[in-house]
mmCIF file of the N, C-alpha and C atoms, coordinates in Angstrom:
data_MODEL
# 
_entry.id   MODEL 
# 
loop_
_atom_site.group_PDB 
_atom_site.id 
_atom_site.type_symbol 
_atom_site.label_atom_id 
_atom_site.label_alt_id 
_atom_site.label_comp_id 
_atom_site.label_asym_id 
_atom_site.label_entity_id 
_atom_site.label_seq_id 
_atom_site.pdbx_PDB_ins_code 
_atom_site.Cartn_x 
_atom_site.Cartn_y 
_atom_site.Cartn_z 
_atom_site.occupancy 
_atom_site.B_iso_or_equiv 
_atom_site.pdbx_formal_charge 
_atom_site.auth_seq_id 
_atom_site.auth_comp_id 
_atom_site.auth_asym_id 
_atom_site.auth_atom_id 
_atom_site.pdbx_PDB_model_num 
ATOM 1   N N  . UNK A 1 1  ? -3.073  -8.174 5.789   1.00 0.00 ? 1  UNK A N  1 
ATOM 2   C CA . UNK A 1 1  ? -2.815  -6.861 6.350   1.00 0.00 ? 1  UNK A CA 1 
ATOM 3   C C  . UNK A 1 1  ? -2.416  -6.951 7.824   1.00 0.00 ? 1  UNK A C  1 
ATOM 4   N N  . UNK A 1 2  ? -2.904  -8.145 8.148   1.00 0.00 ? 2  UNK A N  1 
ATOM 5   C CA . UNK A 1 2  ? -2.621  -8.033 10.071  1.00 0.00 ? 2  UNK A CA 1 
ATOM 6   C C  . UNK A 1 2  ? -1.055  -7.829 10.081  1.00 0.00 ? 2  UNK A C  1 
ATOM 7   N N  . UNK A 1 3  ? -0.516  -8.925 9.390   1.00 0.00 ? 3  UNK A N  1 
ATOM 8   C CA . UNK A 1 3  ? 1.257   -8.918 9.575   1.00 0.00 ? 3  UNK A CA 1 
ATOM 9   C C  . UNK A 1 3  ? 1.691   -7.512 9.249   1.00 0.00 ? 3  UNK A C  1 
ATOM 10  N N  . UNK A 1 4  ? 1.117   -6.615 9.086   1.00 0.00 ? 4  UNK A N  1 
ATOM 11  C CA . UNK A 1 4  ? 1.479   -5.595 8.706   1.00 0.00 ? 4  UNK A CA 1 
ATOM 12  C C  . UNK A 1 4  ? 1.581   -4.420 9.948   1.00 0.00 ? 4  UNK A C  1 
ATOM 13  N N  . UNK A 1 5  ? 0.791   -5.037 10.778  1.00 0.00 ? 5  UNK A N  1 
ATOM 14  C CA . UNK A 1 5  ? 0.521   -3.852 12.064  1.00 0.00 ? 5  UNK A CA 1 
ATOM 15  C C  . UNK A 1 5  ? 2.204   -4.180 13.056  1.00 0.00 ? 5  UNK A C  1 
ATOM 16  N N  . UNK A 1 6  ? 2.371   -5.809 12.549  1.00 0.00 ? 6  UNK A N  1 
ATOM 17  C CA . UNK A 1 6  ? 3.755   -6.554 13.436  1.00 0.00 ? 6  UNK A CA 1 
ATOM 18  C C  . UNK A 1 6  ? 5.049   -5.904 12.404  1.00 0.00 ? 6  UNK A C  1 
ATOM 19  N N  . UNK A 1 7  ? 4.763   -5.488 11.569  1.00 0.00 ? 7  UNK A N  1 
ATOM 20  C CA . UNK A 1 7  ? 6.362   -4.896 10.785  1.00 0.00 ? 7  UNK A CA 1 
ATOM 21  C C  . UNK A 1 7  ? 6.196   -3.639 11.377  1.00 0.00 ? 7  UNK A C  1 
ATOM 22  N N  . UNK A 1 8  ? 5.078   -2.829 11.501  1.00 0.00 ? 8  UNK A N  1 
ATOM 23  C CA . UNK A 1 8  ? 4.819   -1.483 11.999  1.00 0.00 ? 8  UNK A CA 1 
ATOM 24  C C  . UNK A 1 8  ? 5.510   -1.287 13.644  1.00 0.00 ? 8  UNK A C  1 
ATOM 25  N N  . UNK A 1 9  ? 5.065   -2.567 14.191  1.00 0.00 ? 9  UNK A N  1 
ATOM 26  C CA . UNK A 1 9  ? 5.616   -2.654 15.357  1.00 0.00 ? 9  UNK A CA 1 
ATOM 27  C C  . UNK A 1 9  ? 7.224   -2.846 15.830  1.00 0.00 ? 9  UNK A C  1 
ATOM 28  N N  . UNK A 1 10 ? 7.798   -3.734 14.426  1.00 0.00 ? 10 UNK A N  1 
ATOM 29  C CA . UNK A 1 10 ? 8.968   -3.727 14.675  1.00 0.00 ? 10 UNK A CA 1 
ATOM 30  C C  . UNK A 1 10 ? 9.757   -3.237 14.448  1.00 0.00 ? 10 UNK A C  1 
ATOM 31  N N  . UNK A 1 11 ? 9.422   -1.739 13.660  1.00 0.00 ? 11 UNK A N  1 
ATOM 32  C CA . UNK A 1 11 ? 10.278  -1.039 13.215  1.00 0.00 ? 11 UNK A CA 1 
ATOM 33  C C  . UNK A 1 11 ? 10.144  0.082  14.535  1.00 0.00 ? 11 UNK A C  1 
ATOM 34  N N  . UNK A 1 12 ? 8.998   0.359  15.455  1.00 0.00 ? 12 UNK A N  1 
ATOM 35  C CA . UNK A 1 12 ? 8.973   1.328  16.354  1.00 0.00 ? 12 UNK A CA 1 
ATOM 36  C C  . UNK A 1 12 ? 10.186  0.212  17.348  1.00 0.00 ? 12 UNK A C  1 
ATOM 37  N N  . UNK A 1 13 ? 9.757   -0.501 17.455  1.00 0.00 ? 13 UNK A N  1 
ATOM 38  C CA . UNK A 1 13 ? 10.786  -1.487 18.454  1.00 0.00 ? 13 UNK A CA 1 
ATOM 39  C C  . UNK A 1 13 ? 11.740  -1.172 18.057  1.00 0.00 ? 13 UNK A C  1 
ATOM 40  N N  . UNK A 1 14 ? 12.636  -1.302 16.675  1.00 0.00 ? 14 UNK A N  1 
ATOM 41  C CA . UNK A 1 14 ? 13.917  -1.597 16.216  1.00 0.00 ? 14 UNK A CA 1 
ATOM 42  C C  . UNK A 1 14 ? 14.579  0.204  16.850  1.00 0.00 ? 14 UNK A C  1 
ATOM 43  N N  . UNK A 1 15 ? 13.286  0.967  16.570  1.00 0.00 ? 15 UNK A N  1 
ATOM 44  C CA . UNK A 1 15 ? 13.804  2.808  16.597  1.00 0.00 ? 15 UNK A CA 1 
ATOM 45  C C  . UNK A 1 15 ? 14.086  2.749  18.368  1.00 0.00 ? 15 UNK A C  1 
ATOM 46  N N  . UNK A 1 16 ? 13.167  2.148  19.084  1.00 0.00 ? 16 UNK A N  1 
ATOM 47  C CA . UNK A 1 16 ? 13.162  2.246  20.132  1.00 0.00 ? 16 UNK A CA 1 
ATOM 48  C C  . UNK A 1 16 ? 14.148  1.542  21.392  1.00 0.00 ? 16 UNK A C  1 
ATOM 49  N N  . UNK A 1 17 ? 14.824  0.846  20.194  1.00 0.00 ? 17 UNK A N  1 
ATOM 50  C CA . UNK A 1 17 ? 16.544  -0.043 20.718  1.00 0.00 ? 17 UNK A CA 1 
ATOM 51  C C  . UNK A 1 17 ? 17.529  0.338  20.450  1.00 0.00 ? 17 UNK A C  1 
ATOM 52  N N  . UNK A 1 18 ? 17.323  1.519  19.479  1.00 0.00 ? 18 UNK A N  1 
ATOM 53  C CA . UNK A 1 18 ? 18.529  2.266  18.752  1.00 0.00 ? 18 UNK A CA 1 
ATOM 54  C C  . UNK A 1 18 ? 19.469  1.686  17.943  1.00 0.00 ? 18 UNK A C  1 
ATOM 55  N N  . UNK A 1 19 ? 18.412  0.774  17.084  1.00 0.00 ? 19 UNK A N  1 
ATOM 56  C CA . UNK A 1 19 ? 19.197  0.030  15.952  1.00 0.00 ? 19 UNK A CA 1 
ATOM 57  C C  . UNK A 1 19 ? 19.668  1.093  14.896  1.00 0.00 ? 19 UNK A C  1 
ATOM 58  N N  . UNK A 1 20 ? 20.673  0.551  14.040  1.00 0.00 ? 20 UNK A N  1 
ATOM 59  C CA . UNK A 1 20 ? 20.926  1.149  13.601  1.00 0.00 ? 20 UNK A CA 1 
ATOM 60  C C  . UNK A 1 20 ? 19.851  1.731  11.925  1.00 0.00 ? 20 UNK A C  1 
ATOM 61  N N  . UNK A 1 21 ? 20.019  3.073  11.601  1.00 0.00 ? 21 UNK A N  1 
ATOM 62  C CA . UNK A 1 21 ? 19.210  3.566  10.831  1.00 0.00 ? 21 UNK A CA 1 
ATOM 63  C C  . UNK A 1 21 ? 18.836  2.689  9.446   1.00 0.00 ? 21 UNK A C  1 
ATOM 64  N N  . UNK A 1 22 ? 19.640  2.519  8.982   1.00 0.00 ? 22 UNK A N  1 
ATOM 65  C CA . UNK A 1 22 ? 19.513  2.271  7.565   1.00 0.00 ? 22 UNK A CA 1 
ATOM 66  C C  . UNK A 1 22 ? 18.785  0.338  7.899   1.00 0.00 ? 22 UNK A C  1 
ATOM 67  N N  . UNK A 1 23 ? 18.972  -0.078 9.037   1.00 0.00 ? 23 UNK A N  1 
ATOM 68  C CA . UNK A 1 23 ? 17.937  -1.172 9.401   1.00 0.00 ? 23 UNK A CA 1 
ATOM 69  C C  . UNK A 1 23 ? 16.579  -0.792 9.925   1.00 0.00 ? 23 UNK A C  1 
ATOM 70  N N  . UNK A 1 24 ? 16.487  0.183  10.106  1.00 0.00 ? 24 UNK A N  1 
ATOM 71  C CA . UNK A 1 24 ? 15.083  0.784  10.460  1.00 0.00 ? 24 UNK A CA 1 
ATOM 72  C C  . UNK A 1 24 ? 14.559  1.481  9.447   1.00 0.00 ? 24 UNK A C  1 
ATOM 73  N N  . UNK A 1 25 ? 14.991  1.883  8.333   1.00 0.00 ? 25 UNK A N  1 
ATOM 74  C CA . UNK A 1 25 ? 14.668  2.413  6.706   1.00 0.00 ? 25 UNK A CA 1 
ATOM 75  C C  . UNK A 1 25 ? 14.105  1.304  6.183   1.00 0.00 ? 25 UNK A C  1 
ATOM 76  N N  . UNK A 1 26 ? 14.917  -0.094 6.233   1.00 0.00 ? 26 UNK A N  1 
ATOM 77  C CA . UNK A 1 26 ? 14.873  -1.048 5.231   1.00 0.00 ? 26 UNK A CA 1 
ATOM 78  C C  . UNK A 1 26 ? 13.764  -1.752 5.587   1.00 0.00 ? 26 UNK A C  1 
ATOM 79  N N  . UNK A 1 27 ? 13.547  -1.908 6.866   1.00 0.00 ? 27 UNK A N  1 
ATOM 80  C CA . UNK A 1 27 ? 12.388  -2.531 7.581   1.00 0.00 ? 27 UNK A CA 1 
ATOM 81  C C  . UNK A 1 27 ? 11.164  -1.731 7.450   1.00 0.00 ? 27 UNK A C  1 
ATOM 82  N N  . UNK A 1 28 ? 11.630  -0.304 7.363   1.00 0.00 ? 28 UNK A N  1 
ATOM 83  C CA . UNK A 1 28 ? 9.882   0.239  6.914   1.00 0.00 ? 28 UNK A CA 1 
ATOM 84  C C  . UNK A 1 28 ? 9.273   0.561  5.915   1.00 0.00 ? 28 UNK A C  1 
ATOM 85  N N  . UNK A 1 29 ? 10.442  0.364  5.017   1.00 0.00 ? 29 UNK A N  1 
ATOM 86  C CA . UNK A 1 29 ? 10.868  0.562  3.226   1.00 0.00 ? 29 UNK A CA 1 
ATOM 87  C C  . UNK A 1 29 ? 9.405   -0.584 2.883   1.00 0.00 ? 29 UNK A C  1 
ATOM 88  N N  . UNK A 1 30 ? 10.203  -2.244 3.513   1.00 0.00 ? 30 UNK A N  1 
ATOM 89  C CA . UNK A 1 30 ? 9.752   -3.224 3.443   1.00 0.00 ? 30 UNK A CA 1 
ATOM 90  C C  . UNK A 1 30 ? 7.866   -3.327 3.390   1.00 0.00 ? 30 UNK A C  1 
ATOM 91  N N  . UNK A 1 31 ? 7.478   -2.399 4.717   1.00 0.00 ? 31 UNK A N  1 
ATOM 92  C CA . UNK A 1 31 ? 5.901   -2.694 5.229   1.00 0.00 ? 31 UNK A CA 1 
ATOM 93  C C  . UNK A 1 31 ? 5.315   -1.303 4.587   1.00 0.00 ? 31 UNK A C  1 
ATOM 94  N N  . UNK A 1 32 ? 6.003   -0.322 3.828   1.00 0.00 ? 32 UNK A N  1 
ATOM 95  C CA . UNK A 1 32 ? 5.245   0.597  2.779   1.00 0.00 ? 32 UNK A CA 1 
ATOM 96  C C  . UNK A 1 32 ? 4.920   -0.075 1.884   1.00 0.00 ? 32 UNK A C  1 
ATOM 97  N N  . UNK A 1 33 ? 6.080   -0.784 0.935   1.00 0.00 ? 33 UNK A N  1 
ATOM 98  C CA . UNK A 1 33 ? 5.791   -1.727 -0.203  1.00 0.00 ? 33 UNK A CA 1 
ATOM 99  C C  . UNK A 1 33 ? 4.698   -2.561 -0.118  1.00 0.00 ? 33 UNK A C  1 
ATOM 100 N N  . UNK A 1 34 ? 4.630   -3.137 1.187   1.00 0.00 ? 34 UNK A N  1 
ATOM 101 C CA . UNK A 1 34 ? 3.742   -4.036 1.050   1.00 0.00 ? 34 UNK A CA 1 
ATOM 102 C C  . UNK A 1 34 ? 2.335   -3.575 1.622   1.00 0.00 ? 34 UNK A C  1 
ATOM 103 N N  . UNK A 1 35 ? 1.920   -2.177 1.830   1.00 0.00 ? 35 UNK A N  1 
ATOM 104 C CA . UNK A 1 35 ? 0.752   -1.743 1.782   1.00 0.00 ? 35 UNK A CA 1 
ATOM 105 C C  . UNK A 1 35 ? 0.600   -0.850 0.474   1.00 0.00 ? 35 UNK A C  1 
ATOM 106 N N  . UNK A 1 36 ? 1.524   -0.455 0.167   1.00 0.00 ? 36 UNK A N  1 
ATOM 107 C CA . UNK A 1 36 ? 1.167   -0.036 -1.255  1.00 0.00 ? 36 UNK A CA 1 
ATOM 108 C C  . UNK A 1 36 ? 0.529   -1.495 -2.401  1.00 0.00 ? 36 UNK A C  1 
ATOM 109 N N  . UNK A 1 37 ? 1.178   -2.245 -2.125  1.00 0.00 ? 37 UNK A N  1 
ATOM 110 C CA . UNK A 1 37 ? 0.514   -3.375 -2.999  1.00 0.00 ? 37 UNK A CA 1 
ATOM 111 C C  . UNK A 1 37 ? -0.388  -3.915 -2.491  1.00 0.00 ? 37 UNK A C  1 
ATOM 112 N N  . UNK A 1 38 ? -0.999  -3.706 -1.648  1.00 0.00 ? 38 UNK A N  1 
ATOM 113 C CA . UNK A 1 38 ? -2.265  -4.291 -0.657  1.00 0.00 ? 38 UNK A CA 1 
ATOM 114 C C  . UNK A 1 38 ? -3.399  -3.149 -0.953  1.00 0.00 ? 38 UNK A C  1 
ATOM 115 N N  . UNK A 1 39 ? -3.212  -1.874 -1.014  1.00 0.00 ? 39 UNK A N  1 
ATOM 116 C CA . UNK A 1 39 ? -3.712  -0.624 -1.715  1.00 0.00 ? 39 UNK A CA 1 
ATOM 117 C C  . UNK A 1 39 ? -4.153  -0.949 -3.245  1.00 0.00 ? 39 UNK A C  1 
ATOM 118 N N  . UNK A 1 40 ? -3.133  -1.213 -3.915  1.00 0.00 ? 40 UNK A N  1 
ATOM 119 C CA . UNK A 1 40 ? -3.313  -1.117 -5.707  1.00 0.00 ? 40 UNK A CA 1 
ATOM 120 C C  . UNK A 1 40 ? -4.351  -2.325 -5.781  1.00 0.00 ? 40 UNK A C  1 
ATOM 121 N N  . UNK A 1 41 ? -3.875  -3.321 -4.761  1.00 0.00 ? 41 UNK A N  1 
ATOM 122 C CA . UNK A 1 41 ? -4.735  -4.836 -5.282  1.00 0.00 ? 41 UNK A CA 1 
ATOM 123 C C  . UNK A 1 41 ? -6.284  -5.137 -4.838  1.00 0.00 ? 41 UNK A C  1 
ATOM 124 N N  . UNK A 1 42 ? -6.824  -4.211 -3.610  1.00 0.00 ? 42 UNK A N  1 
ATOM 125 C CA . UNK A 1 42 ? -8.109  -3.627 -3.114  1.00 0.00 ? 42 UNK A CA 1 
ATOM 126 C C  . UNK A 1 42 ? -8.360  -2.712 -4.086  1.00 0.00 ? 42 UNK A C  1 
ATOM 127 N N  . UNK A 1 43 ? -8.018  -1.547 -4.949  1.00 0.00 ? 43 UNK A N  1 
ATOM 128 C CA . UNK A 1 43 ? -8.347  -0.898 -5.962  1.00 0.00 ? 43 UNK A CA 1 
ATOM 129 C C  . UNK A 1 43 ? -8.758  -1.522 -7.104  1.00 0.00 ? 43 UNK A C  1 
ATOM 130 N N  . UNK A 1 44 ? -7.595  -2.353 -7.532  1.00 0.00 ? 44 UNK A N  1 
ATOM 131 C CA . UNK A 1 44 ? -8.050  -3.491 -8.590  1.00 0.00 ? 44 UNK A CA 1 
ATOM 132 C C  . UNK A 1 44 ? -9.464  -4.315 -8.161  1.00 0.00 ? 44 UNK A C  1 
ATOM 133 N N  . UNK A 1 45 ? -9.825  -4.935 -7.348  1.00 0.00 ? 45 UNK A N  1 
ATOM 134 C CA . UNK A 1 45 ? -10.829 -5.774 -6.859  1.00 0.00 ? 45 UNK A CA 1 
ATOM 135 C C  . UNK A 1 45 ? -11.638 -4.924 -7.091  1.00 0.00 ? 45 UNK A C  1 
ATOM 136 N N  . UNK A 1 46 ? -11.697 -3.709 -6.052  1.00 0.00 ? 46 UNK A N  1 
ATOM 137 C CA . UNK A 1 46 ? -13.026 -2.582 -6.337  1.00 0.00 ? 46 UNK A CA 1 
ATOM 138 C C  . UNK A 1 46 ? -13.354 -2.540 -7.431  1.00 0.00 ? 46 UNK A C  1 
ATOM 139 N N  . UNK A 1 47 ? -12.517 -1.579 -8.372  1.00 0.00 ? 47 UNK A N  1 
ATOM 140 C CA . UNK A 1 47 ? -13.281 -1.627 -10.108 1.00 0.00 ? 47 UNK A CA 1 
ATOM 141 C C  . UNK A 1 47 ? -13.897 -2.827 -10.920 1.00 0.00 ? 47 UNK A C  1 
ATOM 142 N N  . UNK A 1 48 ? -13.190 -3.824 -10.438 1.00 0.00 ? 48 UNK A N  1 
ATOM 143 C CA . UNK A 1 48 ? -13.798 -5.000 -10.968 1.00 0.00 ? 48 UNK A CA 1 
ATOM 144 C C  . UNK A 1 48 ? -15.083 -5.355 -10.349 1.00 0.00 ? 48 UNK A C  1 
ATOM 145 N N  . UNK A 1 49 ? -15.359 -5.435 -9.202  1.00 0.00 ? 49 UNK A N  1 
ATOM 146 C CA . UNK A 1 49 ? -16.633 -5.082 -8.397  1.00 0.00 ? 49 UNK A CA 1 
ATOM 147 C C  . UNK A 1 49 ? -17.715 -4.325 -8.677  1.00 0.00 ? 49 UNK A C  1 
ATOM 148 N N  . UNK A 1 50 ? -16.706 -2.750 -9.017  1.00 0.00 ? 50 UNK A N  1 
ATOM 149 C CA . UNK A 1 50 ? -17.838 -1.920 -9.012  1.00 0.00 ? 50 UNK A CA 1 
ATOM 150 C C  . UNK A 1 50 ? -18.451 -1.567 -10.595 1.00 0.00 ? 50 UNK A C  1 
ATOM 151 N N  . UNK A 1 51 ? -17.495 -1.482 -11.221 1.00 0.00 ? 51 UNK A N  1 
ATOM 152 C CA . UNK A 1 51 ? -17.522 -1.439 -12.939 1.00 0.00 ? 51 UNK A CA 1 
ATOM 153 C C  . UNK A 1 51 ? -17.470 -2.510 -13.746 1.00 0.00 ? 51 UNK A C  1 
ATOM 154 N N  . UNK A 1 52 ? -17.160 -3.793 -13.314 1.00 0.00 ? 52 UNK A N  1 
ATOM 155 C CA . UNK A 1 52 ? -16.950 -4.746 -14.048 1.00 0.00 ? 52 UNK A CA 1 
ATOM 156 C C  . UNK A 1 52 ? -16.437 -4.350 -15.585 1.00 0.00 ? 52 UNK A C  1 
ATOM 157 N N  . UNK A 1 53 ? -17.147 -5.047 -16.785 1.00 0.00 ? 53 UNK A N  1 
ATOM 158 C CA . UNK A 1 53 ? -16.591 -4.926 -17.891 1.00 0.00 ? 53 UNK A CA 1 
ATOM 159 C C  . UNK A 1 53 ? -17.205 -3.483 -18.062 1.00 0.00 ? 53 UNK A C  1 
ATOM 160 N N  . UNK A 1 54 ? -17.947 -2.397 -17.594 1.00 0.00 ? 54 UNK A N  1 
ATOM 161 C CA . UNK A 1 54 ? -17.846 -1.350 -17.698 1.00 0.00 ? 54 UNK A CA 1 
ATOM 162 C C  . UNK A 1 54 ? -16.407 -0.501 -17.421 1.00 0.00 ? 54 UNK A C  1 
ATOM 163 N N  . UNK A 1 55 ? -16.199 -0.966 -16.789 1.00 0.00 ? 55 UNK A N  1 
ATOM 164 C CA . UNK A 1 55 ? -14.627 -0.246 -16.438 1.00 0.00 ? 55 UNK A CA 1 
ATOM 165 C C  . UNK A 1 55 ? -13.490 -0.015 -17.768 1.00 0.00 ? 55 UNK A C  1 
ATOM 166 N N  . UNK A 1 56 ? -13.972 -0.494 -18.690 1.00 0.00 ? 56 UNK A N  1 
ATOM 167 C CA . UNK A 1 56 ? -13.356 -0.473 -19.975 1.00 0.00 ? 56 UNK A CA 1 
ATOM 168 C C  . UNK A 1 56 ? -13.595 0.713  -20.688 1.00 0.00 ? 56 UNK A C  1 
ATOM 169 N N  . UNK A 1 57 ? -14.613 1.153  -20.372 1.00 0.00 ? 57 UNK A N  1 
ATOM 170 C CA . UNK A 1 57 ? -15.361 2.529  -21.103 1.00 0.00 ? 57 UNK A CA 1 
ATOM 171 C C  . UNK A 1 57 ? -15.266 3.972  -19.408 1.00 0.00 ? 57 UNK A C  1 
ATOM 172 N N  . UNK A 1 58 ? -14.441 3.771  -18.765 1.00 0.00 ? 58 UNK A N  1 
ATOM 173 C CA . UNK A 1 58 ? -14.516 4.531  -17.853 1.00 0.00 ? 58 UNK A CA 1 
ATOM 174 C C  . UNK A 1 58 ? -13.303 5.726  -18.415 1.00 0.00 ? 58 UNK A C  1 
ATOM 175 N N  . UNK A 1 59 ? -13.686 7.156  -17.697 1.00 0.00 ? 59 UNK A N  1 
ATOM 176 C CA . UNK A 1 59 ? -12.557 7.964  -18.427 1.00 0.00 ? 59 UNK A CA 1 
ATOM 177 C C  . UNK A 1 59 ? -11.673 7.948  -18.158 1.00 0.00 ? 59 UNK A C  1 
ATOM 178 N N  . UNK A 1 60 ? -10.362 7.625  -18.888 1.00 0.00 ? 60 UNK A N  1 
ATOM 179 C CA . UNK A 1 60 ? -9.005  7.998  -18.296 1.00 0.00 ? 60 UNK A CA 1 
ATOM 180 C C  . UNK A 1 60 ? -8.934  8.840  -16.949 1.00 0.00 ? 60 UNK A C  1 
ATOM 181 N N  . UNK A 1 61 ? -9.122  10.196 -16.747 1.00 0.00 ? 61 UNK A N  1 
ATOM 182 C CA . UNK A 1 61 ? -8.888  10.364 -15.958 1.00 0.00 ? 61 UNK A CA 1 
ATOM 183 C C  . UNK A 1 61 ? -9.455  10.097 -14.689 1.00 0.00 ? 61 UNK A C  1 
ATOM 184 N N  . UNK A 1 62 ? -10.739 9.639  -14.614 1.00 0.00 ? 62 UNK A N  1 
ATOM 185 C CA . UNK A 1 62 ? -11.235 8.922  -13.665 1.00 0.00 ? 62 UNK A CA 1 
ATOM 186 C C  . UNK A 1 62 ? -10.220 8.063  -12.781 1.00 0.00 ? 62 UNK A C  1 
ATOM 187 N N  . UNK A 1 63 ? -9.957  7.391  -13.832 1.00 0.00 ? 63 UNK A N  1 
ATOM 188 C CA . UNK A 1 63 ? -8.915  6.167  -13.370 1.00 0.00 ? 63 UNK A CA 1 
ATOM 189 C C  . UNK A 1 63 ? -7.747  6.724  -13.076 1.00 0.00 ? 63 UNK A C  1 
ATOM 190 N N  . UNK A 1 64 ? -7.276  7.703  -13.580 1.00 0.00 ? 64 UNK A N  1 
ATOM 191 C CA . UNK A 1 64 ? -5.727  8.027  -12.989 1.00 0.00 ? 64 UNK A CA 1 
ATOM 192 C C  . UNK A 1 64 ? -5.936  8.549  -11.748 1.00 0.00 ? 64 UNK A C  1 
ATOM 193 N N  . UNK A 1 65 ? -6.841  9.472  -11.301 1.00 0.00 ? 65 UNK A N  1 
ATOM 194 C CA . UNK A 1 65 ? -7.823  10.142 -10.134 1.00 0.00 ? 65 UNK A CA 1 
ATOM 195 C C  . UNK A 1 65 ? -7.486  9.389  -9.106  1.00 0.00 ? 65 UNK A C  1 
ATOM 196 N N  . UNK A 1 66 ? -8.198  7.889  -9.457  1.00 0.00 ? 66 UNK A N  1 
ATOM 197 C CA . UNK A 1 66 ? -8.854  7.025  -8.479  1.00 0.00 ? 66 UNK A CA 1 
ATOM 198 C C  . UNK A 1 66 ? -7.080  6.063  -7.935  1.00 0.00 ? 66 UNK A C  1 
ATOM 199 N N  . UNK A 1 67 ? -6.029  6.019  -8.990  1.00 0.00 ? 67 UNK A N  1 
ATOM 200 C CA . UNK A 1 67 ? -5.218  6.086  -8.721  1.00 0.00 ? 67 UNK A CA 1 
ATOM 201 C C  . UNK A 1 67 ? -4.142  6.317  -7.722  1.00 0.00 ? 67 UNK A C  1 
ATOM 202 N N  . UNK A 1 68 ? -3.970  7.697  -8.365  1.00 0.00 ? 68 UNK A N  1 
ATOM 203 C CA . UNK A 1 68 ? -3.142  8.890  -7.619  1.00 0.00 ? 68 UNK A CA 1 
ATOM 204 C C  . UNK A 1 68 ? -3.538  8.886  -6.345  1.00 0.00 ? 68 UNK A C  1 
ATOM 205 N N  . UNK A 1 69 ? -4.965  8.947  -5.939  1.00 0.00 ? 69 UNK A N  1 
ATOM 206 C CA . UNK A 1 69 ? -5.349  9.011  -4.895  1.00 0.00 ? 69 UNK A CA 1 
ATOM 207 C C  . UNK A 1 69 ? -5.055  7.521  -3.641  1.00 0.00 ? 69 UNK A C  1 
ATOM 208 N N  . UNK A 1 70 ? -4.178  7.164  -4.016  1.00 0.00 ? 70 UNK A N  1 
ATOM 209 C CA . UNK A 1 70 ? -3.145  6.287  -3.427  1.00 0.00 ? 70 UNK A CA 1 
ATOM 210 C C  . UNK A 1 70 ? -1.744  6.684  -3.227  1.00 0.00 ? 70 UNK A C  1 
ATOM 211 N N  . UNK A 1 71 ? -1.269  7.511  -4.210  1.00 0.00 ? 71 UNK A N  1 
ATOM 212 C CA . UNK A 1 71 ? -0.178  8.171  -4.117  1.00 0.00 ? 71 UNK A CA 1 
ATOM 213 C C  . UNK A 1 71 ? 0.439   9.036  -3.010  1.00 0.00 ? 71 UNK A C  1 
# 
């Protein structure tokens, strides 16, 4: 996650040099993706943590809930 605060940074840098847009999209396109998957994969760990093989019998919507709420 640290490298993540340095893409955050370089996209305020890149805005703040007046690069051009669609390089300052792609660059922050880049460090969403990769906290969204840093998000889903701490979610994954949690349930496995917290529910273990209970998590099999948990309710659907629980789980879509616990989800979304990343969304």
């Amino acid at each position: 996650m640290f490298c993540q605060g340095g893409q955050l940074d370089a996209v305020i840098r890149m805005m703040e040099e007046g690069r051009e847009c669609t390089d300052v999209v792609t660059r922050l396109s880049a460090a969403n993706k990769a906290v969204s998957r840093a998000s889903f994969q701490v979610l994954s760990t949690i349930m496995k943590r917290c529910y273990g093989d209970e998590a099999a019998g948990m309710d659907p919507a629980d789980v879509e809930k616990m989800f979304l709420s990343f969304a």
